[in-house]
MARTISE-558492 format. One line per field, with one value per residue: y, z, x of N, C-alpha, C, O in turn. Coordinates in nm, 2 decimals, m for minus. Layout:
<nodes>
nY Y_...
nZ Z_...
nX X_...
caY Y_...
caZ Z_...
caX X_...
cY Y_...
cZ Z_...
cX X_...
oY Y_...
oZ Z_...
oX X_...
</nodes>
This chain:
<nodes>
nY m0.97_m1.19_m1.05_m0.84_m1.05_m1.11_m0.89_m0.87_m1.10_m1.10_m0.88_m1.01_m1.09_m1.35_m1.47_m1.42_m1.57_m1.85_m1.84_m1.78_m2.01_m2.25_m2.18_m2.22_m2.51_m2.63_m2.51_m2.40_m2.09_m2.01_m2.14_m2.49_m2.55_m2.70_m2.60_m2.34_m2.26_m2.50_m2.26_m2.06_m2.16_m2.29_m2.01_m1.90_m2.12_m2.11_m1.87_m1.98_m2.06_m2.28_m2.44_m2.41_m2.53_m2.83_m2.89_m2.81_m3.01_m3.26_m3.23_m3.22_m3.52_m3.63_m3.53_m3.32_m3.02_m3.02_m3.14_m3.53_m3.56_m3.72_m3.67_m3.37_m3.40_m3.52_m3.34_m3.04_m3.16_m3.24_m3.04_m2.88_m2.99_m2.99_m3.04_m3.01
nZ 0.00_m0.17_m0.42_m0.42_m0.36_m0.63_m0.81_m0.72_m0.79_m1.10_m1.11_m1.04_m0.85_m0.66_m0.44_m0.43_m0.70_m0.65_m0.39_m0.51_m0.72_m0.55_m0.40_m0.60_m0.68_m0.43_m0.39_m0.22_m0.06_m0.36_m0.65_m0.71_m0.98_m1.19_m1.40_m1.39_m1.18_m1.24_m1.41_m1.27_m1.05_m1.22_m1.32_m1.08_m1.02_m1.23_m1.17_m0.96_m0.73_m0.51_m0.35_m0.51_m0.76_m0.67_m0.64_m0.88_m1.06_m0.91_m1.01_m1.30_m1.27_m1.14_m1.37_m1.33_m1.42_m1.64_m1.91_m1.86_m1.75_m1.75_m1.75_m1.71_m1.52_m1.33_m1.39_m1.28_m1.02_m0.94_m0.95_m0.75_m0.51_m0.57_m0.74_m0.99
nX m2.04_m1.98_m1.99_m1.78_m1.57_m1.58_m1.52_m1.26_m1.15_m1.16_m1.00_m0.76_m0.63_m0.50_m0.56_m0.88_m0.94_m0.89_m1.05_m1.30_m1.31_m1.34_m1.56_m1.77_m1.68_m1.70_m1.98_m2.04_m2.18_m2.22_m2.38_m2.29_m2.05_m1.90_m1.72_m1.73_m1.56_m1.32_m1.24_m1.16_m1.01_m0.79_m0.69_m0.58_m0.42_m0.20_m0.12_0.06_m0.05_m0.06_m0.22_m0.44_m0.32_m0.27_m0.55_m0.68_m0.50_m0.67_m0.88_m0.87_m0.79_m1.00_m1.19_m1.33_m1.52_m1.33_m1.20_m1.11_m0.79_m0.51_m0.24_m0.23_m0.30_m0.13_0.07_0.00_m0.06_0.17_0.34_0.29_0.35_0.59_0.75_0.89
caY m1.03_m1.26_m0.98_m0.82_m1.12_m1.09_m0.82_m0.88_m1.21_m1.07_m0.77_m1.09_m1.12_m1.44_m1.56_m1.42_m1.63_m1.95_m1.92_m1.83_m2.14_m2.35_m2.17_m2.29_m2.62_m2.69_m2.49_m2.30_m1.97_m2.01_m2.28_m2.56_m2.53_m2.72_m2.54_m2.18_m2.42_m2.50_m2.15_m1.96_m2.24_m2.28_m1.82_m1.88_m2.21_m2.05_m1.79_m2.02_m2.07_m2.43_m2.54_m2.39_m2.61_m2.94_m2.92_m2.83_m3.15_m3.32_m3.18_m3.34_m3.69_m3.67_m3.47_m3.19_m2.87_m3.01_m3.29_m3.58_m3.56_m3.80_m3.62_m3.24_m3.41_m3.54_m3.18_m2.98_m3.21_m3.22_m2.88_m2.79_m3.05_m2.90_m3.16_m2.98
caZ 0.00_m0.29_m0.56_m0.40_m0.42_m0.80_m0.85_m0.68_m0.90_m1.20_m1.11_m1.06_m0.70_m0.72_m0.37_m0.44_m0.75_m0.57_m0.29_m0.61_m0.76_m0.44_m0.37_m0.72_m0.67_m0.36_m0.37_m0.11_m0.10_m0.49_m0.65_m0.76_m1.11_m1.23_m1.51_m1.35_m1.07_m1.34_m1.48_m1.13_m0.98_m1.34_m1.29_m0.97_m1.04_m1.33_m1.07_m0.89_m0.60_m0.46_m0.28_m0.65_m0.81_m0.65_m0.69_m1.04_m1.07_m0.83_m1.11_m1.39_m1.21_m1.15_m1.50_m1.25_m1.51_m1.78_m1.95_m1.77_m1.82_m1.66_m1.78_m1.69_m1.33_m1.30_m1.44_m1.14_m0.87_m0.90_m0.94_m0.58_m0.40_m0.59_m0.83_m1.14
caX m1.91_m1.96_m2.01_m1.65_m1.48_m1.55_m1.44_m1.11_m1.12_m1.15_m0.91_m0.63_m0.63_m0.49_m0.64_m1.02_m0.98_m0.90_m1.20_m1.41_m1.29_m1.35_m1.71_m1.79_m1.65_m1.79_m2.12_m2.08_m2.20_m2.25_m2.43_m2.19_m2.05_m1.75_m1.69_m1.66_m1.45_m1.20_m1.16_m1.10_m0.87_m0.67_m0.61_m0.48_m0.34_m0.16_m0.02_0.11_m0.11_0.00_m0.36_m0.49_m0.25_m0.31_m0.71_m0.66_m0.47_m0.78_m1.01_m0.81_m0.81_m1.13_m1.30_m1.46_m1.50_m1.25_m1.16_m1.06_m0.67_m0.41_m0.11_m0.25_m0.33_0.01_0.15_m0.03_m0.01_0.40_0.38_0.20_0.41_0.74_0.81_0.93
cY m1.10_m1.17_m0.91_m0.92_m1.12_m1.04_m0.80_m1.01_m1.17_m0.91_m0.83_m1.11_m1.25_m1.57_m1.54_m1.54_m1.74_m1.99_m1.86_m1.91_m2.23_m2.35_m2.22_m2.45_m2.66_m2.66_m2.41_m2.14_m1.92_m2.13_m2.36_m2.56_m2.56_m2.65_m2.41_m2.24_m2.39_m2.39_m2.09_m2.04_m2.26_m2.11_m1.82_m2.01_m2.19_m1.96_m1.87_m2.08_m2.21_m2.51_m2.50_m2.51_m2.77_m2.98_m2.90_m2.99_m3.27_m3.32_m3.28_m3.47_m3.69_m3.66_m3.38_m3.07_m2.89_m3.17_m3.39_m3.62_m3.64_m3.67_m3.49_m3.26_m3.43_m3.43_m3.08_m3.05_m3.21_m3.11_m2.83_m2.87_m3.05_m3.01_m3.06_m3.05
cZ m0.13_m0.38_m0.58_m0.39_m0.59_m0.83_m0.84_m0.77_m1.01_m1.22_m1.06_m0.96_m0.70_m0.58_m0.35_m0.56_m0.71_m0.49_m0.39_m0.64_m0.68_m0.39_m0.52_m0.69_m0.58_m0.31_m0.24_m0.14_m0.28_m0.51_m0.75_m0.91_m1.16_m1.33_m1.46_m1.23_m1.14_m1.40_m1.36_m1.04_m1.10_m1.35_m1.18_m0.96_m1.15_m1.24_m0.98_m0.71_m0.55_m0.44_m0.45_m0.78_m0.82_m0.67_m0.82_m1.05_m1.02_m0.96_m1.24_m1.40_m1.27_m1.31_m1.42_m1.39_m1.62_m1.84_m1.88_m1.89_m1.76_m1.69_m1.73_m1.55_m1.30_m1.30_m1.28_m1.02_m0.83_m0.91_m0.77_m0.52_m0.47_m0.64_m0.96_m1.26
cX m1.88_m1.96_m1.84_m1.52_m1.43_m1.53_m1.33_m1.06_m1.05_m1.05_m0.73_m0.57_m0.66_m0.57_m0.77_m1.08_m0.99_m1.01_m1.28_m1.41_m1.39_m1.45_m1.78_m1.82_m1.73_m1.98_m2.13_m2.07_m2.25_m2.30_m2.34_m2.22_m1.93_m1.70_m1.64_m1.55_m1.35_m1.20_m1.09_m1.02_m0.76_m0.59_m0.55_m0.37_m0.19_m0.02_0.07_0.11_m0.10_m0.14_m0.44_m0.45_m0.31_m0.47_m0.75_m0.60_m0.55_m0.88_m1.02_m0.79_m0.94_m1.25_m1.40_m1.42_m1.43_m1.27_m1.08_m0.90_m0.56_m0.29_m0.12_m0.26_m0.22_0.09_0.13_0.00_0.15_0.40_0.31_0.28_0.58_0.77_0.80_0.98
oY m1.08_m1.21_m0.90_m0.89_m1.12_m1.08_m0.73_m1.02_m1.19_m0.85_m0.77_m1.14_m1.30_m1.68_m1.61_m1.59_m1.77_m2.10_m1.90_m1.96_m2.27_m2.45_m2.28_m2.51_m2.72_m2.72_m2.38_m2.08_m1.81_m2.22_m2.31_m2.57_m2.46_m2.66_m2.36_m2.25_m2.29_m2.41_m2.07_m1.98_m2.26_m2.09_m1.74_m1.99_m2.26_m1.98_m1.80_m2.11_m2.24_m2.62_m2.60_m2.57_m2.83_m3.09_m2.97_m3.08_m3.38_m3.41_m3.36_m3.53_m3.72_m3.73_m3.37_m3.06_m2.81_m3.28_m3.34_m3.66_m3.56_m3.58_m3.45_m3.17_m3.33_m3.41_m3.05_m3.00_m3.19_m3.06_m2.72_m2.81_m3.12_m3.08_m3.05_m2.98
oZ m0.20_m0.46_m0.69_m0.42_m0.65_m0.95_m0.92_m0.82_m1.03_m1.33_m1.05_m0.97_m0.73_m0.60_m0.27_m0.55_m0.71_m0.49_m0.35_m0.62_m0.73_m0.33_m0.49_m0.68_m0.62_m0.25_m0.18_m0.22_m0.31_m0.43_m0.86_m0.97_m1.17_m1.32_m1.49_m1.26_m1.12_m1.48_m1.37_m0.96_m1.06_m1.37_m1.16_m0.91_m1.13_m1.25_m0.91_m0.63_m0.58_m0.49_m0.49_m0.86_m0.91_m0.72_m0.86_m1.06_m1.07_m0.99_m1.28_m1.51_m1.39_m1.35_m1.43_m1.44_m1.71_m1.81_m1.82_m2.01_m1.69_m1.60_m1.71_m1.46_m1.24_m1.22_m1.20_m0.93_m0.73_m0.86_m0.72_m0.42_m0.41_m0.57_m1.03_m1.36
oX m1.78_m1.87_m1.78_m1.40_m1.33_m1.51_m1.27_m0.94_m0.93_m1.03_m0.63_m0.45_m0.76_m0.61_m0.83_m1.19_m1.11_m1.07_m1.39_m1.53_m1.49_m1.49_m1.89_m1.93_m1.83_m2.06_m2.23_m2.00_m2.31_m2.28_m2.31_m2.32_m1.85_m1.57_m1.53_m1.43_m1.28_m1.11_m0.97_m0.95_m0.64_m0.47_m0.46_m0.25_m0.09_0.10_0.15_0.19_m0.21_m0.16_m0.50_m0.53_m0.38_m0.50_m0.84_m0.68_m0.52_m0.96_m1.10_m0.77_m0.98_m1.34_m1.52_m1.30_m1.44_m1.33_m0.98_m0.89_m0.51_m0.29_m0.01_m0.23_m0.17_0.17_0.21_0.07_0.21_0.50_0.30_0.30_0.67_0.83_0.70_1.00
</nodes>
């Protein structure tokens, strides 16, 4: 299952990137790794995936996988709860 999600990832299947993301993030089924976290929730967050969105912006609060960013958290989180 895990090897076909990644391929559906990396073929821009914008909700295998997300629960790649989120198996990353939280270690499930994969062993936790903020960094691949933050690339595969930023490709679906990108697309416009909403729950992709807001956890990117969670990441950015926090400094999971990136640089901790106030203004990039603020940017995603209004963007998944429709604040343009």
């Amino acid at each position: 299952m895990t090897e076909e999600l990644k391929e559906r990832a990396i073929e821009g299947d914008v909700e295998a990137q997300y629960e790649l993301g989120m198996r990353y993030l939280l270690g499930r089924g994969e062993e936790e790794d903020y960094k691949k976290a933050a690339k595969w929730i930023t490709k679906a967050a990108e697309q416009g995936h909403t729950h992709a969105e807001f956890n990117l912006g969670w990441m950015y609060y926090e400094g999971l996988g990136v640089t901790q960013n106030y203004d990039a958290a603020d940017k995603w989180t209004k963007k998944a709860v429709g604040v343009r």
